[in-house]
Each structure stands twice: as C-alpha cells, then as structure tokens.
C-alpha positions as CSV (number, residue, x, y, z in Angstrom):
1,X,166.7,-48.8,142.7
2,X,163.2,-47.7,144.0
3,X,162.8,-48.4,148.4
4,X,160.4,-50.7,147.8
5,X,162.7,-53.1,145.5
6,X,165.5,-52.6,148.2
7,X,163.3,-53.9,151.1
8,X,162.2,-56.5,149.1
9,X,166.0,-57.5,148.4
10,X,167.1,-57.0,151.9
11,X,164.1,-59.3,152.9
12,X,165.8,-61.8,150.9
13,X,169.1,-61.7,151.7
14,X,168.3,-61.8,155.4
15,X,169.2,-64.9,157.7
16,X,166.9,-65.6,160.2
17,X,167.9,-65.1,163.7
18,X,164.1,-65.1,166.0
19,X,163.7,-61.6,164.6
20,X,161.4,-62.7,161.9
21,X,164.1,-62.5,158.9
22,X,164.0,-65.5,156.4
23,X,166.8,-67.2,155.2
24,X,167.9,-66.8,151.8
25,X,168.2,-70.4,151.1
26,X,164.5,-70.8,152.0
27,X,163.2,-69.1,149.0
28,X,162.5,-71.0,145.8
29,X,165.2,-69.5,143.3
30,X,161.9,-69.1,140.9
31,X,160.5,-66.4,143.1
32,X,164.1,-65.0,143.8
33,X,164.5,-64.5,139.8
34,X,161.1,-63.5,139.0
35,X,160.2,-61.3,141.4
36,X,163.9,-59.3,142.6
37,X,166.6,-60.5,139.8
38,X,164.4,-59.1,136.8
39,X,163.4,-55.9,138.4
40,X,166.9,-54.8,138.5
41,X,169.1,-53.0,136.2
42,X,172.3,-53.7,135.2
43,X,174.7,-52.6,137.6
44,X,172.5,-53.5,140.5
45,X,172.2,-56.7,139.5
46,X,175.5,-56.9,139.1
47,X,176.2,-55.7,142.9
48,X,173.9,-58.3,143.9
49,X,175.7,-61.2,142.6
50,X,178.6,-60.6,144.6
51,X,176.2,-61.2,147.9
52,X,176.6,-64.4,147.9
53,X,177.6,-68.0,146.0
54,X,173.8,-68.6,145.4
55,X,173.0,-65.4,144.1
56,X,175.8,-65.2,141.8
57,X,174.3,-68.4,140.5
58,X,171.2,-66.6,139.8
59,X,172.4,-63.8,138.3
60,X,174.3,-65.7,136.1
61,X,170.6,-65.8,134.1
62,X,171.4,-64.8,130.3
63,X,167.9,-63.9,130.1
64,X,168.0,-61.8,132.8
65,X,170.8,-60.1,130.8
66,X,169.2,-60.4,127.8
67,X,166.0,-58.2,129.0
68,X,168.2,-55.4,130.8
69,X,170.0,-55.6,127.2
70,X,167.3,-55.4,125.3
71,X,165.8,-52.5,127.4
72,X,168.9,-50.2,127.9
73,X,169.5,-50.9,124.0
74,X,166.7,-51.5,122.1
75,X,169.1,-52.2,118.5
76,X,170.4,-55.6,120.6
77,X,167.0,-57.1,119.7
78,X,168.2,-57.7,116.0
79,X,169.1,-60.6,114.8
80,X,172.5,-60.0,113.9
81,X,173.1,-58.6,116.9
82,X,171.5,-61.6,118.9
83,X,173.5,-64.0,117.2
84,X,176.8,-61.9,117.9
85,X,176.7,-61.7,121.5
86,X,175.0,-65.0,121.3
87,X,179.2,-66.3,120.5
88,X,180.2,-63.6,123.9
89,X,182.0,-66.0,126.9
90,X,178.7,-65.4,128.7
91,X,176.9,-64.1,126.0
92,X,174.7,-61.1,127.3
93,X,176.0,-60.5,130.4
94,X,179.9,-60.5,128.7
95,X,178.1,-58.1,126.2
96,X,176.8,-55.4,129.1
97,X,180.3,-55.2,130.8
98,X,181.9,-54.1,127.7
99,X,179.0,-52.0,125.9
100,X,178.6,-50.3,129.4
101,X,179.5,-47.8,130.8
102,X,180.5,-46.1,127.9
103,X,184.2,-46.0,127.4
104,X,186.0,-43.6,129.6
105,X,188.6,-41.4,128.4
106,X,192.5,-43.3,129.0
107,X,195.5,-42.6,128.5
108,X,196.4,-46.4,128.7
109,X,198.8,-47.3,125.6
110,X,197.4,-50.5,124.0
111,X,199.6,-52.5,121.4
112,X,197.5,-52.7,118.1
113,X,196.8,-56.6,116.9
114,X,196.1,-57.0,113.0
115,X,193.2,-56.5,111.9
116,X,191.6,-59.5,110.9
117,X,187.9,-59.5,111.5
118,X,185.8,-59.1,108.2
119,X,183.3,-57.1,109.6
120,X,182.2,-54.5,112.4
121,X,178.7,-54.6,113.6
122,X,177.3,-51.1,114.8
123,X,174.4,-51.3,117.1
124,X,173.2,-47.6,117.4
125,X,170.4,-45.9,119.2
126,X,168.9,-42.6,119.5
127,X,167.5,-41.2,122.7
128,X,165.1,-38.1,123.6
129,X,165.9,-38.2,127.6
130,X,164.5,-42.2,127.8
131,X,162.5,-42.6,125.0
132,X,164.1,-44.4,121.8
133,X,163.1,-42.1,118.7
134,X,165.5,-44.1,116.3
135,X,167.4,-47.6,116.5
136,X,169.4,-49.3,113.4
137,X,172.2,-51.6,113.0
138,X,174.8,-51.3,110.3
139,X,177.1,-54.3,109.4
140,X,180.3,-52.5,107.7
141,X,182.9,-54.9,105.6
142,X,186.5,-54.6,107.2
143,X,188.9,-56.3,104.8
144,X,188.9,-54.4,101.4
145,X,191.8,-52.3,100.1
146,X,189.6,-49.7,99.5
147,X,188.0,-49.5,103.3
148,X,191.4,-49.3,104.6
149,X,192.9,-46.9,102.9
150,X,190.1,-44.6,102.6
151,X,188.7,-42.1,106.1
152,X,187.0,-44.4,108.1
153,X,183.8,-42.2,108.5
154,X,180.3,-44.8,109.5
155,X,176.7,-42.7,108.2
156,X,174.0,-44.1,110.3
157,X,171.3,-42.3,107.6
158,X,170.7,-43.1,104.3
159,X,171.0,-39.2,101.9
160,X,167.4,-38.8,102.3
161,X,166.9,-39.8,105.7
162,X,165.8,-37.8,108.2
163,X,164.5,-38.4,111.9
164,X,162.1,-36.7,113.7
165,X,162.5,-35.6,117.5
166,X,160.0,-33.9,120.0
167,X,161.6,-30.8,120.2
168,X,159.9,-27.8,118.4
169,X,161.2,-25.3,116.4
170,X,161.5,-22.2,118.0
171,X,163.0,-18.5,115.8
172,X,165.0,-18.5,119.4
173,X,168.2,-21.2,120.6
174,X,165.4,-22.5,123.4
175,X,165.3,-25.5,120.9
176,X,169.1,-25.9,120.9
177,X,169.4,-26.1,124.5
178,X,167.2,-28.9,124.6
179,X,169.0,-30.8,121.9
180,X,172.1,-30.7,123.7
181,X,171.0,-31.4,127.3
182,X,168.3,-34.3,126.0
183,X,169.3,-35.9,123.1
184,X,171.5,-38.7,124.1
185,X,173.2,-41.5,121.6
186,X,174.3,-44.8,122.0
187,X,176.9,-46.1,119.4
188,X,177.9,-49.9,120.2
189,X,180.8,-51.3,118.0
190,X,180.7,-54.9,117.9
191,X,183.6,-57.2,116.8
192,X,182.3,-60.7,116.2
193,X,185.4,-62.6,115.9
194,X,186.9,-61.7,118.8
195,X,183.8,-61.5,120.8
196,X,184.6,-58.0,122.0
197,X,182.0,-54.8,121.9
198,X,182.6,-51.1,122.8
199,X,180.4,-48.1,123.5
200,X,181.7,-45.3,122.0
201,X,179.6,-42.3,122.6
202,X,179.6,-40.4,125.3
203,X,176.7,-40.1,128.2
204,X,176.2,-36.5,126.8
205,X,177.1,-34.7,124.4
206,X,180.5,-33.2,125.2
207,X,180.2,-30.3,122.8
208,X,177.5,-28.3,120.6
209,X,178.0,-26.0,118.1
210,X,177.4,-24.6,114.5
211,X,178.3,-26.1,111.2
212,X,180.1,-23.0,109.5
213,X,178.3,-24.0,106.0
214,X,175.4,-25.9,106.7
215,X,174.6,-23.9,109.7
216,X,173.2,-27.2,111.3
217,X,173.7,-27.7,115.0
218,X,176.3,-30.3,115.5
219,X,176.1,-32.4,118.6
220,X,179.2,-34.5,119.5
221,X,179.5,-37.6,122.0
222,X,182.9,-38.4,122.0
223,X,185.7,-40.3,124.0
224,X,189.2,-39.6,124.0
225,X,191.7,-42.7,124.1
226,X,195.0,-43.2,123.3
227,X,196.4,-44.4,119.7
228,X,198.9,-46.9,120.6
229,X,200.0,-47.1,117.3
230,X,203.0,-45.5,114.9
231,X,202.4,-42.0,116.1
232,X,203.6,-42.8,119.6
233,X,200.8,-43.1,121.7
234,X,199.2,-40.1,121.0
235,X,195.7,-39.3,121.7
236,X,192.9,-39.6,119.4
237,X,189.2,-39.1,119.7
238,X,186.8,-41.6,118.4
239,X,182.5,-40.7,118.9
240,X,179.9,-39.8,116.9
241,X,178.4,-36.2,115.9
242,X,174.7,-35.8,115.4
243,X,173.7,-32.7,113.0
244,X,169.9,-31.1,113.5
245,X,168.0,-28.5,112.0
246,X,164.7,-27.0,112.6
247,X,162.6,-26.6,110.3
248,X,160.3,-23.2,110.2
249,X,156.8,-23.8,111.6
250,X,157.7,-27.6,112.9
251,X,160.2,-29.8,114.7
252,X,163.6,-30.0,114.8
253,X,164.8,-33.3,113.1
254,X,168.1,-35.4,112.6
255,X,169.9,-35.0,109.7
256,X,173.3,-36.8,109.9
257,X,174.8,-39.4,112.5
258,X,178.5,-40.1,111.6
259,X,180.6,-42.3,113.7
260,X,184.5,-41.4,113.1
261,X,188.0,-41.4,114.6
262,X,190.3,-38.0,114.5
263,X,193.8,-37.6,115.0
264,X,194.8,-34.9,117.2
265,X,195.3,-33.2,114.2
266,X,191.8,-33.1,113.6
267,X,192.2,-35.5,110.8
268,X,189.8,-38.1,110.1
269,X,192.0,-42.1,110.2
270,X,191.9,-44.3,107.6
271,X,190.5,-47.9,107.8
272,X,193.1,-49.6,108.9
273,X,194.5,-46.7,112.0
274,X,190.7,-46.2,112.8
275,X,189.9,-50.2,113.7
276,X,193.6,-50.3,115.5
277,X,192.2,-47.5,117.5
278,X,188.9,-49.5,118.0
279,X,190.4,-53.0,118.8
280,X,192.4,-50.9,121.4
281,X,189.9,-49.6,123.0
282,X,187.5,-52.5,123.3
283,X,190.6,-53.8,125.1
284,X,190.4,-50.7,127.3
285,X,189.1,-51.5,131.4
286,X,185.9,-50.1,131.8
287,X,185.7,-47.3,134.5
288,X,182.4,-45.5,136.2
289,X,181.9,-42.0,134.9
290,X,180.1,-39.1,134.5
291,X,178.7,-36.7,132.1
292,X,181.0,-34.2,133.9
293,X,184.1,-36.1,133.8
294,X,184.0,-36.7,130.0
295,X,183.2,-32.8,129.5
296,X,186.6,-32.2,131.3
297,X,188.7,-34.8,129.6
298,X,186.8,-33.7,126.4
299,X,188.3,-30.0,127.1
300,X,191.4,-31.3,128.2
301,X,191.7,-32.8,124.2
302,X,191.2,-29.6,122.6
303,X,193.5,-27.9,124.1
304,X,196.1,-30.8,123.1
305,X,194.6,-30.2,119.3
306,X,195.0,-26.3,119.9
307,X,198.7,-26.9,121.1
308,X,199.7,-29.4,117.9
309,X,198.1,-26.8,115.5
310,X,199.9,-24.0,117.3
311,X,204.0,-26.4,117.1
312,X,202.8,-27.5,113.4
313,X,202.0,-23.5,112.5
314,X,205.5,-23.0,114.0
315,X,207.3,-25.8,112.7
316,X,206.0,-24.4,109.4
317,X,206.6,-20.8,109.9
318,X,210.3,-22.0,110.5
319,X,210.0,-23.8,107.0
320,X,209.1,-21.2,105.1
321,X,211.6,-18.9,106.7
322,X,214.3,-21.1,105.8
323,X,213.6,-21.5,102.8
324,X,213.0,-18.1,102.2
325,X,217.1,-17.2,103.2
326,X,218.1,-20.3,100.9
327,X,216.3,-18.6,98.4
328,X,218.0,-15.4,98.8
329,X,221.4,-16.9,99.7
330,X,220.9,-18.6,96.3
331,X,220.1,-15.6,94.7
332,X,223.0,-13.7,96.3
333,X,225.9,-16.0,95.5
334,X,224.6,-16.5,92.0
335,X,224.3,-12.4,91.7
336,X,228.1,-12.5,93.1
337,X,229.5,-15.2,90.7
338,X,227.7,-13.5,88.2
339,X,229.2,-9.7,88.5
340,X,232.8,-11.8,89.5
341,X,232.6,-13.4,86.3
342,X,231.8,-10.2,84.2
C-alpha cells in the first residue's frame, strides 16, 4: 500500500482527542468506501476489517470484492465464473480466501469425499510480470466413465493455438531467463456444488527445463500436497506446465498449458484420484508464502520421486534376481531328475 493511502487510512481510523484527529464514526461510510476501501487490495483490505466492528461492516462490500477479483484475475469476469462464486457463502470475498494465496505445499492428510460434482470450472490466466497476455475459462464434465478412468490431464489451448508473449527471440537462453523469472500463471479450480475454489499454480515457476523431444522450454508452477487417499497419504503434485518456443526472427510464444496431478511416481492420476486430490486440497488452510518457500518444498518432492524410483528399481532388481535362481533351480532339479531317471 502506497504512503499516501496509509495516511489517508490512519486519518480515518483516528479518534479525536484535541489533536486534530477525526473520529471514525464521523465520516460518511460513502466516502470511507469510495475513497480508502476500493483503493486497497486484497489482503489489506482484509487487515482493515479487523480494525474495528464498523469497518468490518464495510468491508463486507461484495463489490469491493468483486473489483479486487476482477483485477487480480481478469478470467472471474465471465459469466460462468460470476454466477459460480455468485452461490460462494459471501460470494466474492469467500472466493478470494480460497483462490488466494495460492495453495501452499502440506503435508496435512485430508479424507477424500465422493465425488459428486458434475463439473470443474477452470478459471486460468496468463501473466507477463502484471500484464494479462491470455485469460480463458474451461468447464470440464466430471461424471463420465470415461473421465474417470482416463489421466486426468486439463489443455488450456486448442491444437492450433498459440499465444504470443513480449519476449523476443534471441539465438542465446537470454530469452529463457525471462520466461522463467516473468511469466507467471494463475490456474483457479472451481467446484460449484460445494462452493469451494483452489489456486493451484504456484507464484513462480518452481522449475524450467527442456522437453527431451520437442525441445520446448517447459515451465512448471506446481504445489505439492498430500493424497489422502488409498496409497497412504503419500504426496502428490498437482500444477500446471507451460511449454514455449521461440521462433527464429520473432517472439517467443505459448504453445501448451496443461493442468495435471502426478503421483510420486511421476505418473499422471486418473479422473477419479486426480479430483480426490483436488477436493482435498480446496479443503486445505490457506497459508502466506513465497516464491522461495515453494521452490524449497518443490526440491524437497523430487528428491521423494528420486528416492521411490531408486526402492522400486531395487524392489525390482530383487525380482528379477529371484526369479532368475527359480529359473535355474528349476532347471537344476529337472536336469537331476532327468539324469536320476536315465
């Protein structure tokens, strides 16, 4: 919040003692709202309704909500959307405590419910530092046999569909750097029936690196949570990777945005284990963190993934080499029997 605005609010929330200060009950609630309350972001505003009973009244405003909504997430204008968090307990406000901050990484076991909502609302938007370059919502049907069964992978793009960033094309990874530390992603999941939402992209991009056939730069957001399902709690990781390429003699554009849940495995879940993870975690409590912090917990995953595929490469290892002496036991005492018999 800029000096200015934080005069202007400690002007307001002043009592008057003789030292010129005016009390807060002496200003008309209509200046109060529109000319502090709507020049505040979210979590400002939010510290400001705990000042008092009056301004807790007052920032109770779903159109103040609706605006900071509507300017942190431009995709929250559509209709769909609208009438969604329109059904929230205090409809935008409700919305901006779940859809931010972005979900932290937990370790938290939630107990799955069934799944019964028939569809999941994704409310996505693109980001070159603070300006949107792309915003889209996709409505994705829940309930069919083949949903569930099948990876539960969400493409933001159509085949053919392409957006263009600022960046320029450089021979050089100048233009790769930049991607990484500017290009930023917002990913909201939206249950309607149970009036829930969760963010699930990371601040930044926890991770760059190249496609081994595509050779496309692969940019992933990602949050790490904990299954609370059938394979004990384990953790999973559920974000969204973004895939440029620069083109020679232009910009470097967006080719893919895929929203997906992996296993620690490194296996993408089906329909049905990826929403048990996502109804879990819109349960999750929403913690304050940083770009930093998700990086580290990020890190803190792959080694987990590196130490499963290293116990599964032993665990088969031991296979093979028990089969391996059944095999030869077999072939020994059938040898035996064999020359016994002769």
């Amino acid at each position: 919040m800029s000096s200015s605005l934080i005069s202007a609010t400690a002007t307001a929330t002043a009592i008057d003692h003789g030292g010129g200060g005016t009390a807060l009950s002496a200003i008309h609630p209509d200046i109060i709202q529109s000319h502090i309350l709507n020049r505040l972001d979210g979590p400002t505003l939010a510290s400001t309704s705990c000042a008092s009973a009056q301004l807790l009244s007052l920032c109770k405003d779903d159109y103040l909500w609706k605006d900071i909504c509507n300017s942190t997430w431009p995709s929250t204008t559509n209709p769909l959307v609208r009438a969604a968090i329109s059904a929230f307990p205090s409809g935008h406000r409700s919305f901006y405590s779940d859809a931010f901050p972005a979900l932290r990484g937990s370790e938290t076991h939630h107990r799955r419910r069934a799944w019964d909502t028939p569809e999941l609302i994704s409310a996505v938007d693109i980001y070159y530092d603070d300006e949107l370059i792309y915003s889209k919502v996709l409505v994705t049907e829940t309930l069919s046999p083949w949903f569930l069964c099948t990876p539960l992978r969400l493409d933001l793009l159509d085949p053919k569909e392409t957006v263009a960033t600022p960046i320029e094309f450089s021979g050089g990874g100048a233009w790769e750097t930049r991607a990484e530390e500017r290009l930023r992603v917002s990913w909201i999941l939206i249950d309607p029936v149970r009036r829930r939402a969760v963010n699930v992209a990371s601040r930044k991009a926890v991770e760059a690196r190249r496609h081994w056939l595509t050779a496309d730069m692969q940019l992933r957001f990602s949050v790490v949570v904990a299954d609370g399902g059938d394979r004990g709690g384990e953790m999973v990781e559920c974000g969204v990777v973004v895939s440029c390429r620069g083109e020679d003699g232009g910009q470097v554009r967006v080719r893919e945005v895929s929203m997906q849940v992996e296993s620690m495995e490194g296996k993408i879940l089906n329909g049905m284990d990826g929403l048990g993870v996502l109804e879990a975690a819109m349960a999750e409590q929403r913690r304050k963190s940083d770009s930093k912090t998700e990086r580290d917990i990020y890190e803190r995953f792959l080694k987990m993934k590196a130490q499963c595929r290293e116990r599964k490469q032993r665990r088969e290892r031991d296979l093979d080499t028990a089969c391996i002496a059944t095999g030869i036991s077999i072939f020994f005492f059938a040898f035996l029997i064999f020359f016994l018999s002769r």
